[in-house]
C-alpha positions as CSV (number, residue, x, y, z in Angstrom):
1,X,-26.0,-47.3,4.3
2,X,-29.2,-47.7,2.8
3,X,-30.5,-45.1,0.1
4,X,-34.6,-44.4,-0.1
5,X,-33.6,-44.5,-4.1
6,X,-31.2,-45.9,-6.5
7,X,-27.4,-45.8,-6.0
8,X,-26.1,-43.9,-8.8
9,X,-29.2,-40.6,-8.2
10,X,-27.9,-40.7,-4.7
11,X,-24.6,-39.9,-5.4
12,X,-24.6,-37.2,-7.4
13,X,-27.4,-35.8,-4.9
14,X,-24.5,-35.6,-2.4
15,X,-22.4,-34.0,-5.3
16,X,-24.5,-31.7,-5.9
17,X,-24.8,-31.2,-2.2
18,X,-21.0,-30.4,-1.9
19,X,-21.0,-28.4,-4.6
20,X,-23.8,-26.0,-3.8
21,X,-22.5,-23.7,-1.2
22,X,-19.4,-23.0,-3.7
23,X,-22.1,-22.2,-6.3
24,X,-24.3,-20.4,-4.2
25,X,-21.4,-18.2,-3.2
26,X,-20.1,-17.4,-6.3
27,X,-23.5,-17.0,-7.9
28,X,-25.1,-14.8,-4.9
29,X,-22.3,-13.1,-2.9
30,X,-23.2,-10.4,-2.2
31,X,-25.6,-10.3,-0.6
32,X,-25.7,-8.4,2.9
33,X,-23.5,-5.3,3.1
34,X,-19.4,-5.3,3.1
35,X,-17.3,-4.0,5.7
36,X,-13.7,-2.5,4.3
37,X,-11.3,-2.3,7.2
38,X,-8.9,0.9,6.7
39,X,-6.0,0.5,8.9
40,X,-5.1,4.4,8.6
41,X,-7.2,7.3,9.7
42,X,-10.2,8.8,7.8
43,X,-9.2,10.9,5.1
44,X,-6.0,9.7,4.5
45,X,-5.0,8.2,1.1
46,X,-5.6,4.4,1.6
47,X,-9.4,5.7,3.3
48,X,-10.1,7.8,0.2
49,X,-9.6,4.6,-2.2
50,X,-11.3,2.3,0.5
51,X,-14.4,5.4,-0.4
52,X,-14.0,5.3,-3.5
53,X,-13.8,1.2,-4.6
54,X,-16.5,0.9,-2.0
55,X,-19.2,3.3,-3.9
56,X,-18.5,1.2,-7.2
57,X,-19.2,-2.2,-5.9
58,X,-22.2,-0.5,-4.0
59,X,-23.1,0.5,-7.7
60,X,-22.4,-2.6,-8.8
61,X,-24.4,-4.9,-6.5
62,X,-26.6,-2.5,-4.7
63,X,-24.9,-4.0,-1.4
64,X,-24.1,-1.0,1.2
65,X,-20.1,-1.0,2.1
66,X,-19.1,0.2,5.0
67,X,-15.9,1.5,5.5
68,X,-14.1,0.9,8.9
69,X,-11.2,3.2,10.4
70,X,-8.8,1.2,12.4
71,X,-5.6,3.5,12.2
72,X,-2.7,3.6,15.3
73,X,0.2,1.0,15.3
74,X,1.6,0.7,11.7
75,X,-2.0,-0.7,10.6
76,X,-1.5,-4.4,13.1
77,X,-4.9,-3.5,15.2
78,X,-6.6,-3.3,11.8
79,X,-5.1,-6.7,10.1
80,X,-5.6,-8.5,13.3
81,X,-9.6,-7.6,13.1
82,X,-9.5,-8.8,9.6
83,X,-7.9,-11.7,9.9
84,X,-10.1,-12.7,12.9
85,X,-13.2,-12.0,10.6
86,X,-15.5,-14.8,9.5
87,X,-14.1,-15.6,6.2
88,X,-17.3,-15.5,3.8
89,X,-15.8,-12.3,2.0
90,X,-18.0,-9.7,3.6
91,X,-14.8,-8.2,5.3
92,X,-12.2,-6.9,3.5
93,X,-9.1,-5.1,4.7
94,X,-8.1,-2.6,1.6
95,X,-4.2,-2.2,2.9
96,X,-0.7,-1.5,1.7
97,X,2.9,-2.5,2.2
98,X,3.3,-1.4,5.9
99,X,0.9,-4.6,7.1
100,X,1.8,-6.9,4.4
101,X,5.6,-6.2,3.6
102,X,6.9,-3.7,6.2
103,X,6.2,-4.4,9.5
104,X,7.4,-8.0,10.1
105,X,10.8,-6.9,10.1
106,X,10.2,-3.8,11.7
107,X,8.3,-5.8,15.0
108,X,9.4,-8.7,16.6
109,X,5.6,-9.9,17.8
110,X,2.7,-9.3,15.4
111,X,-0.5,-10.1,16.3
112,X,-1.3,-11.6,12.6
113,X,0.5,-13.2,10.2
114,X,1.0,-11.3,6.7
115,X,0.9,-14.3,4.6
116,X,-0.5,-17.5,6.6
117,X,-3.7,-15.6,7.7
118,X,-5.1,-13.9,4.6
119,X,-6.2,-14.6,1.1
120,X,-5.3,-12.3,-1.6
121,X,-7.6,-10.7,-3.6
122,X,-6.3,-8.1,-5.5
123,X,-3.7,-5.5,-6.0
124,X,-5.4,-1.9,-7.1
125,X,-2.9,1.1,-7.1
126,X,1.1,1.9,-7.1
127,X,2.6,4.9,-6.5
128,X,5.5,6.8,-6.1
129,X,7.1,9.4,-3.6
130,X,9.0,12.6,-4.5
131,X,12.1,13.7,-3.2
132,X,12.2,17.4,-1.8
133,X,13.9,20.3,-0.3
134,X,12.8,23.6,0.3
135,X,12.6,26.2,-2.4
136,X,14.9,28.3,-0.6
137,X,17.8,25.2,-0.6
138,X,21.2,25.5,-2.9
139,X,20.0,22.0,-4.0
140,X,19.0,22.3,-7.0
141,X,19.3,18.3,-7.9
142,X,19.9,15.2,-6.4
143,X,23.7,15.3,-7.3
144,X,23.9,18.7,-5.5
145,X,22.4,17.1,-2.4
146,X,24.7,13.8,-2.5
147,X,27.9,15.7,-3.2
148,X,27.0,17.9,-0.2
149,X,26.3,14.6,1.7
150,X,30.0,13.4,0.6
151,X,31.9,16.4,1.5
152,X,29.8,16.5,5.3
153,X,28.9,13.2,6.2
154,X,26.1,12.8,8.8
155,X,25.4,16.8,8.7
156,X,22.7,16.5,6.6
157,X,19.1,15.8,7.6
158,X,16.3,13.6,6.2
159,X,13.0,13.6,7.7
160,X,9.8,11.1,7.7
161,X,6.6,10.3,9.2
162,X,5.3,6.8,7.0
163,X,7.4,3.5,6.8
164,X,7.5,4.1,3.2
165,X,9.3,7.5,3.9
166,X,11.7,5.9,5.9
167,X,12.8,3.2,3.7
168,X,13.3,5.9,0.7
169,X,15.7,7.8,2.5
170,X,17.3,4.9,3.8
171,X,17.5,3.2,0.0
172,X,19.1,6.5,-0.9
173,X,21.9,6.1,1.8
174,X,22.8,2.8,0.8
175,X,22.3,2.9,-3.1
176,X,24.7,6.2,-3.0
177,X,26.9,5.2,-0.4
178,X,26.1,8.5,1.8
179,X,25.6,9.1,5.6
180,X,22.5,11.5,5.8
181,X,20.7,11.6,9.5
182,X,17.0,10.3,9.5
183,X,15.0,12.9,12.0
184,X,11.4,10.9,12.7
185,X,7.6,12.1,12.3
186,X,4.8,10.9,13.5
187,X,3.3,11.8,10.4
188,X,4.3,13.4,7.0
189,X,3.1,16.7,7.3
190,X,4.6,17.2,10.4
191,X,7.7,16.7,8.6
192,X,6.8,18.8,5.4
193,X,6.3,21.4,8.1
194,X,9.7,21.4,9.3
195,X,11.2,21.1,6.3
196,X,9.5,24.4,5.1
197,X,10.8,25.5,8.5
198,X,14.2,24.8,7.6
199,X,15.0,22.4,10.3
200,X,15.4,19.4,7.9
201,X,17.3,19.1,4.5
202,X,15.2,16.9,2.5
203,X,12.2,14.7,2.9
204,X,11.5,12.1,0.2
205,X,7.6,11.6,1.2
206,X,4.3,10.9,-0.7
207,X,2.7,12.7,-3.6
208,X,-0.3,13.7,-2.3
209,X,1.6,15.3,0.9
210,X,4.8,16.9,-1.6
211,X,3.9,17.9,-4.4
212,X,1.0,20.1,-3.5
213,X,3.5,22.7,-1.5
214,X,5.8,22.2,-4.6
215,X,3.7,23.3,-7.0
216,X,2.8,26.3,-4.8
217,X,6.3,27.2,-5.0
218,X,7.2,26.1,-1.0
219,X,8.9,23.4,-1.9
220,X,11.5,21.9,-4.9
221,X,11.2,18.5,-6.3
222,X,14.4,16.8,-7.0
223,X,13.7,13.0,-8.0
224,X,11.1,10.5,-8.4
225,X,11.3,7.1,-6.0
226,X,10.1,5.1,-8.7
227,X,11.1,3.5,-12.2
228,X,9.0,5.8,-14.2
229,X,8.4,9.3,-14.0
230,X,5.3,10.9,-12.1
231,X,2.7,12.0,-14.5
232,X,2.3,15.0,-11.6
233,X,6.0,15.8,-12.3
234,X,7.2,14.9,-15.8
235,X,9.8,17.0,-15.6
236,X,11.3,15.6,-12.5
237,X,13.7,12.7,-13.2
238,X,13.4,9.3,-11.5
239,X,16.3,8.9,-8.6
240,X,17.9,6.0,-10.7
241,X,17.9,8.7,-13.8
242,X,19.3,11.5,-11.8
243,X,22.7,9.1,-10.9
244,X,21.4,6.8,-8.0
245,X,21.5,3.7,-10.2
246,X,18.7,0.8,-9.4
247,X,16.4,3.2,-7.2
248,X,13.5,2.1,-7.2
249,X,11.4,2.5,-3.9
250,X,7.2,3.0,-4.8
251,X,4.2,2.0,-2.2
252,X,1.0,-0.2,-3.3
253,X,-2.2,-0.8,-2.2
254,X,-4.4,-4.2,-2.0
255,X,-7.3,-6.0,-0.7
256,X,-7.3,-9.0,1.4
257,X,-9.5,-11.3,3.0
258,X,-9.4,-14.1,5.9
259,X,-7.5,-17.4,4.8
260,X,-9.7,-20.0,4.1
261,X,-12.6,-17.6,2.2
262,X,-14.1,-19.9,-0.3
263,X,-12.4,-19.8,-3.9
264,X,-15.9,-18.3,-5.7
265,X,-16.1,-15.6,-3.0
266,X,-12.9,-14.6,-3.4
267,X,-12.9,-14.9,-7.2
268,X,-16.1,-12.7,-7.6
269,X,-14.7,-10.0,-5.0
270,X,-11.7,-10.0,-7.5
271,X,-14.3,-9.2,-10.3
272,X,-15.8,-7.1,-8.5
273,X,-12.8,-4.6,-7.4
274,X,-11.0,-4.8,-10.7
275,X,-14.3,-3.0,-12.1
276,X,-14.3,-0.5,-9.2
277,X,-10.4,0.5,-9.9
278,X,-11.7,1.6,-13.4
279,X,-14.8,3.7,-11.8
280,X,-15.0,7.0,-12.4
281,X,-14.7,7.7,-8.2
282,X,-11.1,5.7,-8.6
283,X,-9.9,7.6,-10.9
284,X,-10.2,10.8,-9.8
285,X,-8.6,9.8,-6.5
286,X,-5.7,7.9,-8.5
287,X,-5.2,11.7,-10.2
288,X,-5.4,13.5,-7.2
289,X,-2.9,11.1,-5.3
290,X,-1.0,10.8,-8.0
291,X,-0.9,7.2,-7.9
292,X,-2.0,4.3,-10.7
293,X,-4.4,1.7,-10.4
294,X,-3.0,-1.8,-10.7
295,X,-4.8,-5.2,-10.2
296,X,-3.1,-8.7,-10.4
297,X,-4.7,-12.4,-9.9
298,X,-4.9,-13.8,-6.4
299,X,-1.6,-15.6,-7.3
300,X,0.0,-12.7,-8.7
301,X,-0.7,-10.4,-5.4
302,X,0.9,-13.6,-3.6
303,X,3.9,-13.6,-5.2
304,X,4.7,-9.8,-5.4
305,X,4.1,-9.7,-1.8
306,X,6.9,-12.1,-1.0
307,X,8.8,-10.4,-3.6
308,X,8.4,-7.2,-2.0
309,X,8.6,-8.6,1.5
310,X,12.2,-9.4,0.8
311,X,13.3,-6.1,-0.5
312,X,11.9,-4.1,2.2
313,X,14.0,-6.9,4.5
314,X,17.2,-6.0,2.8
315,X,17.1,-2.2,3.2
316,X,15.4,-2.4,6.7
317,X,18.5,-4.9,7.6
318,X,20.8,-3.2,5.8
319,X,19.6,-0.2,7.5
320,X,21.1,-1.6,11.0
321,X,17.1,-1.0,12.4
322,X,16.6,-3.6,14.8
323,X,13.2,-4.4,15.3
324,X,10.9,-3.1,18.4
């Protein structure tokens, strides 16, 4: 190959050449408007923190983000639209567990992979889910409730309308060694309803669905599914505190991008969300859900995935549900 000028200034032309779109990524991106694809309906928890992270980096860049609604079939339409994206870091899917932890043992055909088609980004928010009864129930703890389990086994009923709500009652079964009957929702509320009906025992569901009814009274609040206490609820104990020893059963939130999205982009969008999950719009949704905010490394997110992929493959097996 012959080179219109010497050697050694040709060379590092081409390096510079191979390192430019890196640099221009990192040092530019954004610049065209984001899309954040939701995979639950509007107004629901993950859509408010989608709303909320979105107006911060609009702050922060003065790029528009658009916030996309893909909700229906435990969140797979809206990861398989993300992951067929362009991967230049203009999509985003802000998800939980249920499309990156949940569902591959709960569906035998995906159409995306939770691992080998995305690039982590971030995590940004745990939280907990609260065990209740109605007010008008003689449980008045969680011992009442497995003791009554014990004595009638399989006479007791535990509702739920969310993955996460499943596996929490399910985790309770096996960690205290009782047979309650799981009655499905297609939604929380729907079972919150019932169990303010009566027609349930106990649901152990989200914050921002339980504990609104049981601080008007409707409802009583027996345990918390997580390690640490709700700051909602401080005087409710954690399940592991209240006798079921190594419960700990939360659900998280996290944004990902197409595999393959240069290094830069991702590291910037990484920079870029950790800031929003400090904003001012985060944390009044983090109060109202009662949920934390919680960000991790690229790496980190990867690892506490596959860590948390595992445990919801334990309880699901354990469970005997086969998957669909």
């Amino acid at each position: 190959m012959q080179y219109p000028f010497p050697r050694r200034q040709a060379l590092a032309l081409l390096l510079a050449a191979a390192l430019a779109p890196a640099a221009m990524a990192q040092g530019k991106y954004p610049e065209k408007p984001l899309t954040f694809i939701v995979p639950f309906a509007a107004g629901s928890a993950t859509d408010q923190l989608a709303r909320a992270l979105g107006q911060s980096i609009t702050e922060q860049t003065r790029q528009p983000v658009v916030v996309e609604n893909k909700a229906g079939a435990s969140g797979m339409p809206a990861a398989q639209s993300a992951a067929r994206s362009a991967a230049d870091g203009y999509t985003v899917l802000i998800t939980t567990n249920t499309t990156h932890a949940a569902n591959e043992h709960l569906y035998k055909k995906m159409p995306y992979d939770p691992v080998k088609d995305f690039a982590p980004v971030t995590g940004l928010g745990k939280g907990g889910q609260v065990m209740v009864v109605n007010a008008a129930s003689p449980y008045k703890s969680v011992a009442d409730v497995l003791n009554a389990a014990k004595k009638n086994p399989g006479k007791l009923t535990f509702g739920s309308g969310s993955s996460s709500s499943r596996m929490a009652g399910e985790m309770l079964k096996q960690l205290a060694g009782v047979d309650i009957l799981h009655v499905p929702y297609k939604s929380n509320p729907l079972g919150i309803t019932d169990l303010l009906g009566g027609q349930i025992d106990l649901m152990i569901t989200d914050t921002s669905t339980g504990v609104p009814q049981v601080k008007a009274g409707k409802l009583r609040a027996l345990g918390y599914s997580t390690q640490k206490r709700s700051a909602q609820l401080p005087d409710v104990p954690t399940l592991d505190e209240a006798g079921v020893k190594g419960y700990d059963m939360g659900y998280w939130f996290a944004a990902y991008v197409p595999a393959n999205t240069p290094a830069p982009v991702v590291a910037r969008l990484n920079e870029l969300l950790h800031t929003a999950v400090k904003s001012a719009a985060a944390k009044t949704f983090f109060d109202t859900a009662g949920s934390e905010p919680w960000t991790t490394t690229p790496d980190e997110l990867a690892r506490f995935q596959a860590a948390e992929t595992q445990k919801w493959g334990k309880v699901i097996k354990a469970a005997g549900i086969e998957a669909e």
